[in-house]
C-alpha positions in Angstrom: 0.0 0.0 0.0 1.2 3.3 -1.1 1.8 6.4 1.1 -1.7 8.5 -0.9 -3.5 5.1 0.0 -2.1 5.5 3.5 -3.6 9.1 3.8 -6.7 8.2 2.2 -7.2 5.6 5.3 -6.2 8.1 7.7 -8.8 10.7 5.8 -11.1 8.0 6.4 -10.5 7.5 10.4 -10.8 11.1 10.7 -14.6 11.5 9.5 -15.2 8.4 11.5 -14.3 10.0 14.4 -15.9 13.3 13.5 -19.1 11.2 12.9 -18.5 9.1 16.6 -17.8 12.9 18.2 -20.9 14.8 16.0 -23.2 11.7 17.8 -21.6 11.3 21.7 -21.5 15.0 22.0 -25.6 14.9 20.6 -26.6 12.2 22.9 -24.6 13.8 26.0 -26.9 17.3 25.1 -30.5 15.2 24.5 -30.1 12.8 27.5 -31.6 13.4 30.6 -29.6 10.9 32.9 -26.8 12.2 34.4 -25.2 8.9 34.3 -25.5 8.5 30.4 -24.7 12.4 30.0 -21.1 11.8 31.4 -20.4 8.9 30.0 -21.3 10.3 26.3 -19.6 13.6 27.2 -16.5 12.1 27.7 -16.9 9.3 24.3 -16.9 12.7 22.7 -14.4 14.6 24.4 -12.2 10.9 23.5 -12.9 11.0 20.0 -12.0 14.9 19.6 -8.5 13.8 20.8 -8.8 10.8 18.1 -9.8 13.5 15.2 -6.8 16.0 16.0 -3.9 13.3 16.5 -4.9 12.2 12.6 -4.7 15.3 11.2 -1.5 15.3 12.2 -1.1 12.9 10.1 -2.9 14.7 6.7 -1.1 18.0 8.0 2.5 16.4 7.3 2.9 17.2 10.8 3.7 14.1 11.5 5.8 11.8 8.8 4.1 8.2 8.5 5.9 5.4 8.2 3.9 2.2 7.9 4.8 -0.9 5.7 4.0 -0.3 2.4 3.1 -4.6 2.1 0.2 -4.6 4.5 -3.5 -5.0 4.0 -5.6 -2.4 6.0 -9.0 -4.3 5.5 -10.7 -0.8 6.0 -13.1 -1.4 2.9 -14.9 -3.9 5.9 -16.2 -1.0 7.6 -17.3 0.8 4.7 -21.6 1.2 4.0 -22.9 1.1 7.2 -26.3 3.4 8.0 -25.3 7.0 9.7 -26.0 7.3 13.3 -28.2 9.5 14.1 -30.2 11.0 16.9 -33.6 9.9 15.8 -33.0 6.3 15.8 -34.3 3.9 18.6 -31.5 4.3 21.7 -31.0 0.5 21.3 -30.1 0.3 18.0 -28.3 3.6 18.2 -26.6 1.7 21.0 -25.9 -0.9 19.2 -24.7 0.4 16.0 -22.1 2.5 17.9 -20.5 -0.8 19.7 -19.6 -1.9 16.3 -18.4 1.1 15.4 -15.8 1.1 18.2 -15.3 -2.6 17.4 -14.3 -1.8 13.7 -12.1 1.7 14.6 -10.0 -0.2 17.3 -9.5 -3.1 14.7 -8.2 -0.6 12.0 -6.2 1.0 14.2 -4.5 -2.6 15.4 -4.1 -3.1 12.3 -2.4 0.6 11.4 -0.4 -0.6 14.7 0.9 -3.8 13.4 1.7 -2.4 10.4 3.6 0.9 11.5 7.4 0.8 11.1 8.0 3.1 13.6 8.2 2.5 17.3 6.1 5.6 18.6 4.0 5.7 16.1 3.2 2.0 16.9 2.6 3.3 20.0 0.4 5.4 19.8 -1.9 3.3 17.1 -1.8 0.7 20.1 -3.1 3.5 22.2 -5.8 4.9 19.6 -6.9 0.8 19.4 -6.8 0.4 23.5 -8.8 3.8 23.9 -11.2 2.6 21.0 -12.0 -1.2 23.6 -12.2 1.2 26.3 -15.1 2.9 24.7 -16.3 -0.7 23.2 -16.7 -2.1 26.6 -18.6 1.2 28.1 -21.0 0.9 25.5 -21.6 -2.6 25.8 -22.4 -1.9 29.4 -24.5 0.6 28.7 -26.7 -1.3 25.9 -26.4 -4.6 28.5 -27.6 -2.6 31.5 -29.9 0.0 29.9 -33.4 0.0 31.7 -34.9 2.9 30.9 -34.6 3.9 27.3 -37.0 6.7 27.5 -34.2 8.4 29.5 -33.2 9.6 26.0 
């Protein structure tokens, strides 16, 4: 893989987290629970973080070095419906686990395919921060009582 194809994948991460920010910082203003405000408040504060350390990327801020050999298997988590406010909190729910599921697989991926040592790093980090917000969602769809607290 070539170093435009390379951008193009990191293009793509970046409106994925834009999208995952645009929807955590929605449901943190719509919900009434205090509980699932501050836990979406923060998935969006997260995924801001996410969005500027990839531009850095785009910017030529930072210099990518990945191996050129590697298959990124992003095109699996390609066509997938929009989240959006005004679907049901379950499926929204849902929809959003998989997301995190797929972003901190790419960014393995990106990981294990980085020849550089920090920038290994901090693809490890970006994949480890993306299960950390897998697993909060997964308790929050698992132990979600009341959906009308939306």
């Amino acid at each position: 893989m070539k170093t435009d194809e390379f951008k193009k994948i990191i293009t793509f991460a970046i409106s994925n987290e834009i999208e995952a920010y645009d929807f955590y910082k929605g449901v943190a203003d719509k919900t009434k629970d205090a509980g699932l405000k501050k836990i979406f408040a923060e998935l969006a504060e997260e995924e801001a973080k996410h969005r500027k350390f990839l531009e850095g990327f785009t910017s030529g801020k930072v210099q990518m070095q990945f191996d050129e050999t590697k298959d990124y298997k992003v095109a699996q988590s390609i066509e997938k419906p929009k989240l959006s406010l005004s679907m049901k909190p379950v499926d929204a729910i849902a929809l959003a686990v998989k997301n995190e599921e797929e972003a901190m697989e790419m960014y393995t991926e990106m990981a294990n395919c980085s020849k550089d040592a920090e920038q290994k790093k901090m693809f490890q980090s970006l994949a480890t921060m993306e299960r950390g917000h897998k697993v909060k969602l997964e308790d929050t769809f698992t132990n979600m009582a009341f959906p009308e607290a939306w």
